[in-house]
VEXKE-27331 format. One record per residue (C-alpha): residue number from 1; x, y, z. Coordinates in Angstrom, 1 decimal. Each point is the difference from the previous one (the first is absolute). Layout:
N
R   num     east    north       up
R   NUM        X        Y        Z
...
REM end
This chain:
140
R   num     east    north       up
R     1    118.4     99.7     98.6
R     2     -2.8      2.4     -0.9
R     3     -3.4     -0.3      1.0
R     4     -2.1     -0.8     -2.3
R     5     -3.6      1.8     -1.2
R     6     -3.1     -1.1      1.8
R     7     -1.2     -2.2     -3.2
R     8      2.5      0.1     -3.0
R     9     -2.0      0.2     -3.5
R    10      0.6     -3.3     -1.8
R    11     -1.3     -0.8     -3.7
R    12     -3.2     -1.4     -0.1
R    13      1.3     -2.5     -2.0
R    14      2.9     -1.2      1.9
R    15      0.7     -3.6     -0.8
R    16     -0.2     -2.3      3.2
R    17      3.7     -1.7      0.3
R    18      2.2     -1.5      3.1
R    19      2.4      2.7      1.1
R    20      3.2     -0.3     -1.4
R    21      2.6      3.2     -1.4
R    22     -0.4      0.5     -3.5
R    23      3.7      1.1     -0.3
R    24      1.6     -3.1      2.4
R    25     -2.6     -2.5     -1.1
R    26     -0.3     -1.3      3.7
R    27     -2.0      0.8      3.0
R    28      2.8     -0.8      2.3
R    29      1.6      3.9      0.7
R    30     -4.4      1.3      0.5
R    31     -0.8      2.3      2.1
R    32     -4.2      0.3      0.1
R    33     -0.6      3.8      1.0
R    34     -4.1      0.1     -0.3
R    35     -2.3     -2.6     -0.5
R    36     -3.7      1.5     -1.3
R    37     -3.6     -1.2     -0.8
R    38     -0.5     -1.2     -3.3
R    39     -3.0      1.4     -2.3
R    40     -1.9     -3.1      0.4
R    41      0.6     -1.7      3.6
R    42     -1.9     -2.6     -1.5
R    43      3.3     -1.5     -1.9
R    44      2.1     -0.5      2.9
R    45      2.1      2.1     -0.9
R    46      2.3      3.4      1.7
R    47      1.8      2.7     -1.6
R    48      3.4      0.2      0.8
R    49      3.0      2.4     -0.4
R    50      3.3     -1.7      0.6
R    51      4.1      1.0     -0.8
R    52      3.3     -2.1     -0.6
R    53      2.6      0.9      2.3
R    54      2.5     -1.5     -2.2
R    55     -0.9      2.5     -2.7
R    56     -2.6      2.8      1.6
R    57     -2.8     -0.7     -2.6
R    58     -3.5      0.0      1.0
R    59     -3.0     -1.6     -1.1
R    60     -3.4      0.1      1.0
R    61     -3.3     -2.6     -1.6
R    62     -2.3     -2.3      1.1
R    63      1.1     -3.4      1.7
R    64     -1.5     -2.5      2.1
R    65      0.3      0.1      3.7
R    66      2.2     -3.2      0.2
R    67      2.2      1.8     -2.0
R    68      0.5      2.8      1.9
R    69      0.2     -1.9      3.2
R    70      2.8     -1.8     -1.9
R    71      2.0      2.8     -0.6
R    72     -0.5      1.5      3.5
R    73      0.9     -3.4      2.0
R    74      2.5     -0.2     -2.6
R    75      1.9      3.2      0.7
R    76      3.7     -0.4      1.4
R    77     -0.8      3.9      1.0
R    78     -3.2      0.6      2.0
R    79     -2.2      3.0     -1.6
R    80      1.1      2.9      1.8
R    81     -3.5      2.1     -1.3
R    82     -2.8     -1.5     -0.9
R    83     -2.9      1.3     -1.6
R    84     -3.2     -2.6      0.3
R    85     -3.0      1.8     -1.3
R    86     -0.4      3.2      2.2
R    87      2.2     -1.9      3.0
R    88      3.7      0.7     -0.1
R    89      1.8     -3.0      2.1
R    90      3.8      0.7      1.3
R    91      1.9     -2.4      1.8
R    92     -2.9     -2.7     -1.0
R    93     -2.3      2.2      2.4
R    94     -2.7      2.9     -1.2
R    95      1.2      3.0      0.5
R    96     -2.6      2.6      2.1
R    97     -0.4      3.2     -0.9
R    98      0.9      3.2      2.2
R    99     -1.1      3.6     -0.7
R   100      0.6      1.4     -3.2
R   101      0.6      4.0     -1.4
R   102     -1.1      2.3     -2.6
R   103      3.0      1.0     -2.3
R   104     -0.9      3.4     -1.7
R   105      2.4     -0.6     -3.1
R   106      1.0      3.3     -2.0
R   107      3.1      1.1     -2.2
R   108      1.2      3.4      0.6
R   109      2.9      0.5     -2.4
R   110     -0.5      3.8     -0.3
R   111      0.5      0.7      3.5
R   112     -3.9      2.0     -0.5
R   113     -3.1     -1.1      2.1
R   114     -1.6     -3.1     -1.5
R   115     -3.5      0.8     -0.9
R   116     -2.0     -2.5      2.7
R   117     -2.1     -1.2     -2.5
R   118      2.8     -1.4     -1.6
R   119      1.2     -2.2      3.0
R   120     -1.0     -4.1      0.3
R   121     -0.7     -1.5      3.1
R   122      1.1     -3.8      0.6
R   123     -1.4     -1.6      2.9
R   124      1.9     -3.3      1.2
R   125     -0.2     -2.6      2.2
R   126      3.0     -1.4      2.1
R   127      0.6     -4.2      0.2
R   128      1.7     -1.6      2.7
R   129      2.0     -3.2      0.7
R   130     -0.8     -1.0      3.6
R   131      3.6     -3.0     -0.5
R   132      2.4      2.5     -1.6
R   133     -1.4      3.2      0.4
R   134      0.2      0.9     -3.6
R   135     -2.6      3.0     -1.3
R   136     -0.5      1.5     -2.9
R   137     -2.8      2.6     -1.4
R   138     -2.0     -0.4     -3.0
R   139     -2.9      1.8     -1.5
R   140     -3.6     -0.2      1.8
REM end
């Protein structure tokens, strides 16, 4: 599963609706990967971002939080990554964060010295599963 972006971009005008595949037309095979604040807390409501295993579509709007609880208590598989805001949960447990690196990321196809002003540097951060021992880096 790939990790996910720190706050996926949803339309502004996403409709709210339970969670359910568009292509299956069931919310029995959902996976929820992030679950997000919604524009106005006020409503209730969360952003989420959700596939089908049966058929590897995603989806991601507004939905209530019963909903979502739904789905996740409803899950014959237990999210392996989850994404809850800034908090990424594995195992059901948050996942702390170990020291992280500065890539310096540069293409040198020419085989002649890349100009340094040319070079990107991505720093990163390192999670940690404390049950499984998983880890993976993402951007800081």
């Amino acid at each position: 599963m790939s990790a996910q972006p720190e706050h996926f971009p949803l339309p502004a005008a996403a409709p709210m609706r339970t969670p359910q595949c568009h292509l299956c037309g069931s919310s029995q095979h959902l996976s929820v990967d992030t679950i997000g604040a919604h524009h106005d807390p006020a409503s209730g409501l969360v952003e989420v971002g959700y596939n089908c295993e049966k058929c590897g579509s995603f989806l991601a709007h507004a939905a209530t939080v019963a909903d979502v609880a739904d789905v996740l208590h409803g899950s014959t598989n237990p999210p392996g990554l989850l994404q809850f805001g800034n908090h990424h949960l594995h195992c059901g447990v948050p996942m702390h964060t170990g020291a992280g690196k500065q890539h310096v990321l540069m293409v040198d196809a020419t085989g002649q010295t890349v100009d340094p002003e040319l070079e990107v540097y991505l720093s990163t951060r390192v999670l940690h599963c404390d049950e499984c021992g998983f880890q993976m880096e993402i951007p800081d």
